[in-house]
C-alpha positions as CSV (number, residue, x, y, z in Angstrom):
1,X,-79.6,4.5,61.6
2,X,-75.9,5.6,61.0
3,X,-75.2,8.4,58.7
4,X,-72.8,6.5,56.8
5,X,-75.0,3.8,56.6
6,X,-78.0,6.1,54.9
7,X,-75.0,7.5,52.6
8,X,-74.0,4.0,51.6
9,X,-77.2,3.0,51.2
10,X,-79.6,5.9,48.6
11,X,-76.0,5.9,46.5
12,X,-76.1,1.9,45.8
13,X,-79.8,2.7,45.2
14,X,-79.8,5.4,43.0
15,X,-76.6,4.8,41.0
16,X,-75.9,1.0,41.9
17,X,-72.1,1.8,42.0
18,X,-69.3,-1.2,41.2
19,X,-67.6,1.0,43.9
20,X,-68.2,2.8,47.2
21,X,-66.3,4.2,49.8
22,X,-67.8,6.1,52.3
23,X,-65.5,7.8,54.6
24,X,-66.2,9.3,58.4
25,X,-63.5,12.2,59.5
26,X,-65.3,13.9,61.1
27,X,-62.7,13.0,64.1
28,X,-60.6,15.4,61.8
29,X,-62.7,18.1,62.1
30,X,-63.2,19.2,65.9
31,X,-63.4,22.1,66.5
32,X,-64.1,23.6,63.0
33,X,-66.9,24.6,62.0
34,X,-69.9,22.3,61.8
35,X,-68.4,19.8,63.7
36,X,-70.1,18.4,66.6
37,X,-68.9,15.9,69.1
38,X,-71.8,13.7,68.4
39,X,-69.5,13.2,65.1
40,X,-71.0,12.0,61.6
41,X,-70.5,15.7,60.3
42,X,-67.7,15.2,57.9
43,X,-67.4,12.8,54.9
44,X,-65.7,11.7,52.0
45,X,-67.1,9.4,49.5
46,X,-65.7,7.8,46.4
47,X,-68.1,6.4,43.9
48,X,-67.3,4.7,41.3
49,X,-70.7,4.8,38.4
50,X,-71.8,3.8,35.0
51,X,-74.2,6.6,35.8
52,X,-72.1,9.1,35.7
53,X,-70.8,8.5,32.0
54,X,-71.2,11.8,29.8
55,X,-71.5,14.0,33.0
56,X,-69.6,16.6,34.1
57,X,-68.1,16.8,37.4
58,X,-70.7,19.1,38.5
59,X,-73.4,17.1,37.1
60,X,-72.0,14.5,38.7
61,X,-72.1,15.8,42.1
62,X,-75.4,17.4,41.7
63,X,-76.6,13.7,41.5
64,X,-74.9,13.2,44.9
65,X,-76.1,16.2,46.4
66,X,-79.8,15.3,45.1
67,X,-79.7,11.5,46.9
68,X,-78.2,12.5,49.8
69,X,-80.4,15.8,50.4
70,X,-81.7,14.5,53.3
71,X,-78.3,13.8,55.1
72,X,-76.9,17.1,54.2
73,X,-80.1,19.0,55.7
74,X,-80.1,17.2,58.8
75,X,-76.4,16.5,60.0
76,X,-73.8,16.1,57.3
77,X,-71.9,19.2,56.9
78,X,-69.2,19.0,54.7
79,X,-69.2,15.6,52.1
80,X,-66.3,15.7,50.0
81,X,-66.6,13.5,46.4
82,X,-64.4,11.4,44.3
83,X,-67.1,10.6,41.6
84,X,-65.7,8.3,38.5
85,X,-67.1,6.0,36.0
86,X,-65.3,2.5,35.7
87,X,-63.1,3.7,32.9
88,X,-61.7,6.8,34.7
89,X,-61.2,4.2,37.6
90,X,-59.8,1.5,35.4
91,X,-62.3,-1.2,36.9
């Protein structure tokens, strides 16, 4: 299976998000560090999370970084985060 299709799926599992963007560049990354050519290195994802109300940002991203543990030991090397509840996002 896809990394971004393991992303997309443990964070609608574990935070059931009104909305998810998972983002691939790791085609923006070659040649840096922790790239591979293989690709599926580099991320961004914006979630948007009733979850996350009355958490900090780093809270917020530790519940990320918890789900996708997995992902980040085996292949994902950088995973940038956009992390919101439906206020902050005005949805």
């Amino acid at each position: 299976m896809e990394y971004a299709t393991r992303i997309r799926e443990k964070l609608t599992a574990g935070l059931a998000p009104v909305r998810l963007e998972v983002v691939d560049d790791s085609g923006r990354h070659a040649g840096h560090a922790g790239a591979d050519a293989a690709g599926e290195t580099h991320f961004h994802v914006t979630i948007v999370s009733d979850a996350f109300t009355g958490k900090s940002r780093v809270e917020r991203q530790r519940i990320v970084y918890t789900l996708l543990a997995d992902e980040l030991r085996e292949r994902v090397h950088a995973l940038g985060l956009t992390t919101q509840t439906p206020g902050e996002a005005g949805t």
